[in-house]
C-alpha positions, 0 to 999 in steps of 0.5 A, a space after each residue: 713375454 721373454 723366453 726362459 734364457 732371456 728373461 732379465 737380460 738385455 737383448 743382444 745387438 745384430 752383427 753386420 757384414 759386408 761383402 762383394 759377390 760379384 764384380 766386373 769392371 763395370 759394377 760391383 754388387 755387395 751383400 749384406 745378407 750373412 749378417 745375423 743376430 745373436 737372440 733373434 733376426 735381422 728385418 731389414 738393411 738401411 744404406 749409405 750409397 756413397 758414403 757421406 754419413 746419411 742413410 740414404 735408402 732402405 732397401 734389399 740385402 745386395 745393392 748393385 752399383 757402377 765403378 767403372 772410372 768413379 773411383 773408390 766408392 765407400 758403402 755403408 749398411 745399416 743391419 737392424 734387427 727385431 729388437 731395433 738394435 743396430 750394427 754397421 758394417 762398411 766397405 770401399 769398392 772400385 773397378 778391382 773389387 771381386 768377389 772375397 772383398 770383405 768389409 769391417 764394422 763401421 764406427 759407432 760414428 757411422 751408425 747414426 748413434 748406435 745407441 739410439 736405434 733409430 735410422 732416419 732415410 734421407 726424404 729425397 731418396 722417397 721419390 717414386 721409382 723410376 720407370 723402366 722400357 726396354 726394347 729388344 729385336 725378337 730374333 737375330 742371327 748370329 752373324 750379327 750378334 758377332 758382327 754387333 753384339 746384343 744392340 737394346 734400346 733402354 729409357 727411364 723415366 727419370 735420369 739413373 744408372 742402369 744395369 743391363 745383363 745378358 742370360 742364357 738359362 741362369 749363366 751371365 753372359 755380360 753386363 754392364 751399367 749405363 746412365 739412362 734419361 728419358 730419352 732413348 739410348 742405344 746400347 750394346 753388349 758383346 760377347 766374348 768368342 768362346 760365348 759366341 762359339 758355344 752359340 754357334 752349336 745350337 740351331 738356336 737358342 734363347 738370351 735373356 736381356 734384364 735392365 734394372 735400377 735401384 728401388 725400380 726394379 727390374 725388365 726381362 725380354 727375351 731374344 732368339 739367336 739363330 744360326 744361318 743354315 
């Protein structure tokens, strides 16, 4: 059944954006998410992570990824709506990007056909997820926070790149991306000496330490930071 202003008339085509949200140096994340559709909903985002014409995952509205000494990366989002009609929208990102970069529609080329609706997802992106370990000390001082910044240990089960973030309550404190395997890598993170001094006020506090990957989802651990009496 059709509602009363739709009824013999064809159903409208979803409008895609693209757009980067945040961006450091090091990784860039784009959103998908103001996309929308004129007589209905966008139900769901197919993506071309590196620009060679092929969907490669289907997945959330943002995808994170690292730039940092890659280059311009070209990024292609497929918006496909409850009628199963399609638009694309494409954007180029580097270490530079920051949040305000928009992206532009994408060819009808890019969009697998657009009018023939259906987004094909490359098979060997449906390998299980990777597994993730984190490993963090439950306490350090703050001394050797300034001396050797937040020191993680992180693994996957299967090689990726990883992103690593440090919190305090919802406030980035910094991030990173590594490449991770299998084997244990030691990473760091610094932060800066404002961070460091508002850190110095507390007696304590509590950090939160994230690493996620694409289609694995995420690791949270918490460590405390104390300050010598």
């Amino acid at each position: 059944m059709c509602t009363l202003s739709r009824c013999g008339q064809a159903p409208a085509a979803p409008v895609a954006r693209l757009a980067v949200i945040a961006g450091d140096g090091h990784s860039v994340t784009v959103s998908a998410a103001s996309s929308s559709d004129p007589d209905g909903a966008v139900v769901s985002y197919v993506w071309d992570l590196n620009g060679d014409g092929v969907y490669d995952t289907a997945g959330p509205a943002t995808q994170t990824m690292a730039v940092a000494g890659r280059g311009e990366r070209r990024l292609i989002v497929a918006a496909v709506d409850n009628d199963n009609l399609v638009a694309a929208a494409t954007i180029t990102v580097d270490q530079h990007s920051g949040p305000g970069q928009v992206g532009v529609a994408a060819s009808p080329a890019s969009t697998a056909a657009a009018s023939a609706p259906s987004l094909v997802v490359e098979a060997k992106r449906t390998a299980s997820p990777a597994r993730l370990r984190l490993t963090v000390p439950r306490r350090i001082t703050l001394a050797r926070l300034r001396e050797r910044g937040v020191h993680v240990t992180l693994a996957v089960s299967r090689g990726v790149h990883v992103h690593v973030t440090v919190r305090r309550g919802s406030r980035v404190l910094a991030r990173r991306a590594f490449a991770a395997t299998k084997r244990a890598r030691y990473v760091a993170l610094r932060l800066s000496k404002r961070q460091l001094r508002d850190l110095a006020r507390r007696r304590s506090t509590t950090l939160t330490i994230e690493i996620s990957a694409p289609g694995a989802g995420s690791l949270r651990r918490r460590i405390v930071v104390l300050r010598a009496s």
